[in-house]
C-alpha positions as CSV (number, residue, x, y, z in Angstrom):
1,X,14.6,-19.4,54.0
2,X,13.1,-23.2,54.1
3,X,9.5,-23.4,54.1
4,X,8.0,-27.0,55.7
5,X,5.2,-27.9,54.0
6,X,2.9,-30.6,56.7
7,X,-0.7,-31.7,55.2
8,X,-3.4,-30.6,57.5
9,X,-5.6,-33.2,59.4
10,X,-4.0,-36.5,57.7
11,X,-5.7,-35.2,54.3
12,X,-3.1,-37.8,52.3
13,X,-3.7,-40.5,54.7
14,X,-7.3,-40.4,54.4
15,X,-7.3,-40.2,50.8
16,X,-4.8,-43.2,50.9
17,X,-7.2,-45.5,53.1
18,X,-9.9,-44.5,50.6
19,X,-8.1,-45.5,47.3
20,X,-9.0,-49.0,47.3
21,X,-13.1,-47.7,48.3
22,X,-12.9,-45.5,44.7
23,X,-12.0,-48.0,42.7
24,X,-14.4,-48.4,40.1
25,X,-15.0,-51.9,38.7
26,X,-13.9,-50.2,35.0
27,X,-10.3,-49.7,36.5
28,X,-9.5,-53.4,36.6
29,X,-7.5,-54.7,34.0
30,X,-7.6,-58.0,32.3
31,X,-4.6,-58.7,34.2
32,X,-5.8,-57.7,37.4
33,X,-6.4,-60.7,40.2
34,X,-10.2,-60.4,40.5
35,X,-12.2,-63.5,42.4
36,X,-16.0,-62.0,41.5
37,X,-17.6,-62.0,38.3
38,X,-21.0,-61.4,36.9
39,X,-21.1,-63.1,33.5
40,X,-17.4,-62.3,32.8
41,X,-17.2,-58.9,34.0
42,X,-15.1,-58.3,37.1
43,X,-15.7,-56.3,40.4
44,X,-13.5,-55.6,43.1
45,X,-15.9,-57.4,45.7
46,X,-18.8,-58.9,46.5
47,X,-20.7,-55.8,47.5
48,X,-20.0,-53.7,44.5
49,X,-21.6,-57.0,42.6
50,X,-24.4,-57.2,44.3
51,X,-24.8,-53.2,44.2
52,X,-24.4,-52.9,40.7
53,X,-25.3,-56.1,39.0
54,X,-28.5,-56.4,38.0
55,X,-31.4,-58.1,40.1
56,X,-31.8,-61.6,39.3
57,X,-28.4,-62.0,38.0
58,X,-25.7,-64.4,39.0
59,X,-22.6,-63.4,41.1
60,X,-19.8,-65.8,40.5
61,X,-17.5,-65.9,43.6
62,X,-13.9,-67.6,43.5
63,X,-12.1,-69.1,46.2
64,X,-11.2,-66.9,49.1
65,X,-12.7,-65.0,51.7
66,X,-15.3,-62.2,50.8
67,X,-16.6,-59.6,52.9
68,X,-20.6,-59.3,53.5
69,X,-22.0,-56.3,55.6
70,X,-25.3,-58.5,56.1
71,X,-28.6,-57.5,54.3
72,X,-30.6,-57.3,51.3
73,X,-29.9,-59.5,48.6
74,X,-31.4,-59.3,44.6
75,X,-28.9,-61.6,43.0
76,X,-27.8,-65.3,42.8
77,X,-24.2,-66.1,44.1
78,X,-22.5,-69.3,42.9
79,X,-19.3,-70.3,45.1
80,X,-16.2,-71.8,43.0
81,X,-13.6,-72.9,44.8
82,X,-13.3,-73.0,48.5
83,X,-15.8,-69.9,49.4
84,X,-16.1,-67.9,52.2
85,X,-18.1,-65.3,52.9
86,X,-18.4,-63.5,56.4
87,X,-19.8,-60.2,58.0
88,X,-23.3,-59.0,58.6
89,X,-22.2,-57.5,61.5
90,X,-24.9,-55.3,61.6
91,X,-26.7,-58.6,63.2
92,X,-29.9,-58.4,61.1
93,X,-29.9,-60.7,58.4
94,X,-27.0,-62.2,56.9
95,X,-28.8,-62.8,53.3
96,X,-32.8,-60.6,53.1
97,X,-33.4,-61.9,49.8
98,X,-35.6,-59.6,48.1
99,X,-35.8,-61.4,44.8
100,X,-37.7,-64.8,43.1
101,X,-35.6,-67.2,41.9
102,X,-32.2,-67.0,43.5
103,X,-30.2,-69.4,43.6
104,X,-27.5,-69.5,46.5
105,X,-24.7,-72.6,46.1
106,X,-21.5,-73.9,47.7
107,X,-20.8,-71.0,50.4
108,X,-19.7,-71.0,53.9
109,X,-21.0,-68.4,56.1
110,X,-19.6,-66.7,58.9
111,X,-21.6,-64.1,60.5
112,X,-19.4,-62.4,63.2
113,X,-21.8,-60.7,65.4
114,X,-24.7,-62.1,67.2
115,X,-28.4,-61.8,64.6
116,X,-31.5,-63.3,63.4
117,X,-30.7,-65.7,60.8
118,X,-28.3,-66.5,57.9
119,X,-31.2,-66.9,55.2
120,X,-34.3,-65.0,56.1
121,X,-37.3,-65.9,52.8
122,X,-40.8,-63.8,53.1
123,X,-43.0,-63.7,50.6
124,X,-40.7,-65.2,47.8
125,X,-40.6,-67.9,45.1
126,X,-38.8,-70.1,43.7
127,X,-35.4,-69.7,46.0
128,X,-33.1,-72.7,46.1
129,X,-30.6,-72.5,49.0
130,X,-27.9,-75.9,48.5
131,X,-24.6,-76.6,49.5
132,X,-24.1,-73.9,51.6
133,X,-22.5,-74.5,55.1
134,X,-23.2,-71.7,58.2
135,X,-21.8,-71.5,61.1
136,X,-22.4,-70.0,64.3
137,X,-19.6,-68.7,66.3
138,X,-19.8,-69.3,69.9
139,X,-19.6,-65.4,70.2
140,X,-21.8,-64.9,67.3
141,X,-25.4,-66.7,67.9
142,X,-27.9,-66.7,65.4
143,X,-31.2,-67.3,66.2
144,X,-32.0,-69.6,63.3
145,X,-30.3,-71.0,60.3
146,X,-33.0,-70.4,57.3
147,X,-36.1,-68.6,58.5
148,X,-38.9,-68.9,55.3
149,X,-42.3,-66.9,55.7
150,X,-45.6,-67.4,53.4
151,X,-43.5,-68.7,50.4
152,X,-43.5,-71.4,47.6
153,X,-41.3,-73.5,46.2
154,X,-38.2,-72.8,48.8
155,X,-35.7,-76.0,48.4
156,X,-33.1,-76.0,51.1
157,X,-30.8,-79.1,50.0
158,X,-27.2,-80.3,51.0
159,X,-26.8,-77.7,53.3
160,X,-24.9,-77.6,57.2
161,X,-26.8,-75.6,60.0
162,X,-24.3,-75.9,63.3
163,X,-25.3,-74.0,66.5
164,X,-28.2,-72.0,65.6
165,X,-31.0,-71.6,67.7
166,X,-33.9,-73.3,65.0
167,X,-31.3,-74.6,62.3
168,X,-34.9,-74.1,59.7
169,X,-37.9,-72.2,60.9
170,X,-41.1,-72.6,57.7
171,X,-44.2,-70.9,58.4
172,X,-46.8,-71.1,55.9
173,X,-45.0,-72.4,52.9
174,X,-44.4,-74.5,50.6
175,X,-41.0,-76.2,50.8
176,X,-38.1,-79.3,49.9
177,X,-36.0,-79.5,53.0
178,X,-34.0,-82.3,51.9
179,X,-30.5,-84.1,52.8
180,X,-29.7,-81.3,55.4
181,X,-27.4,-81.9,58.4
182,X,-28.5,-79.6,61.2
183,X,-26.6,-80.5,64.6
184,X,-26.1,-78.8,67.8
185,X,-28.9,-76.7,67.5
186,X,-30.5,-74.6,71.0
187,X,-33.9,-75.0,70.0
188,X,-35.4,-77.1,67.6
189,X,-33.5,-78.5,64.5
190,X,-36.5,-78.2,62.2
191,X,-39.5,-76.7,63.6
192,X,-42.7,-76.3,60.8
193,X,-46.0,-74.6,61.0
194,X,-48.7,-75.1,58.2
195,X,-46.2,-75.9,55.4
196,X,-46.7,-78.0,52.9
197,X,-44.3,-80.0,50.3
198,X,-41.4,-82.4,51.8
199,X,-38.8,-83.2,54.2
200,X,-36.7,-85.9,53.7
201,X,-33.9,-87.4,54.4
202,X,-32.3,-84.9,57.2
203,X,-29.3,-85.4,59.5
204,X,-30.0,-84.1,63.0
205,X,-28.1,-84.2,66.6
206,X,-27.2,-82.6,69.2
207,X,-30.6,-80.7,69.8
208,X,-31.2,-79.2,72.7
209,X,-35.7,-79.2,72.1
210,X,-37.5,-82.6,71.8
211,X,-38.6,-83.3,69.2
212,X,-35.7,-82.2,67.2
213,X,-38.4,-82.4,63.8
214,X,-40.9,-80.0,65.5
215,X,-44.0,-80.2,63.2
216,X,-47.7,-78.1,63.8
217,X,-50.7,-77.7,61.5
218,X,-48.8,-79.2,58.9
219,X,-51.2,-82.3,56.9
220,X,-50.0,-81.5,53.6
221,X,-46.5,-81.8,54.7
222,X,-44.7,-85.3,53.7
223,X,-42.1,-86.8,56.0
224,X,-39.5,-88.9,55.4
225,X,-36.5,-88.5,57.9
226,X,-33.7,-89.7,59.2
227,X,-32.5,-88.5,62.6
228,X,-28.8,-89.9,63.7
């Protein structure tokens, strides 16, 4: 007498699927091929860092493609290497970020569904956004690059804003939006209202809105720009 033994309702396969999703960050091994660190401890992505570290922090991703599900954000993240990072395709924010003080450098963004903006600032301080290149699939529109709301001290430097439909929206801010190249843009590339600090020294084309440097209320605001 054989008895077949089958497992009921793919039990092993779903438990397969899942291995990688239980993987705690304590399971990798010094030898283990790990591009994100906090510090020099090791997770197994992107979102388990920015889970588990600790708010404020910095998140240290390597080279390579990480994935993002879009939302809140508490911690810095430092790109070494060639970095991308793409998701969010929930189609809210790509990066809430919900702490003072972050620093976000030397990413590439790629949101994959259509949503409001890559960078979305409200009542924060001290964030520096620089380096960071975001791109806007022709599938995946955003409606603006950076959108910054009734904060101080926002610097946006270095960066690439392609295809959005502001590339920087600042309302009631203060802010350095400096050496930025904003091009093919649906609306305006910089549009300001009441904010105060500096913009200088800008790259924009391509805009589809005249002016492309759309500033309102703004007399505290200093301006020094170049538009190719």
């Amino acid at each position: 007498l054989f008895l077949l033994m089958v497992p009921g309702d793919d039990d092993e396969l779903t438990q397969l699927a899942n291995s990688w999703d239980e993987t705690t960050d304590e399971e990798l091994s010094p030898t283990s091929t790990c591009n994100v660190f906090i510090g020099t401890q090791p997770y197994v992505s992107l979102v388990s860092a920015a889970t588990k570290g600790t708010a404020g922090a910095t998140i240290h991703l390597h080279s390579g493609v990480h994935s993002w599900p879009g939302g809140d954000l508490r911690l810095s993240l430092e790109g070494v290497g060639d970095v991308v990072v793409e998701g969010n395709q929930g189609g809210g924010y790509f990066f809430y970020l919900k702490h003072d003080h972050l620093n976000l450098t030397n990413l590439t963004l790629r949101g994959l569904q259509p949503a409001r903006a890559y960078f979305y600032i409200d009542q924060r301080c001290g964030v520096k956004v620089r380096r960071c290149v975001c791109e806007c699939l022709t599938h995946a529109p955003y409606d603006r690059g950076a959108t910054i709301l009734n904060s101080s001290q926002i610097e946006l430097q270095d960066n690439e804003f392609t295809g959005c439909g502001d590339g920087v929206y600042a309302y009631q801010s203060d802010v350095l939006i400096a050496h930025n190249r904003l091009q093919n843009c649906h609306r305006h590339a910089l549009h300001c209202v009441q904010v105060r600090g500096g913009v200088r020294q800008n790259t924009m084309s391509g805009t589809c809105f005249i002016p492309q440097l759309h500033i309102t209320h703004s007399p505290e605001l200093q301006i020094d720009d170049a538009i190719a």
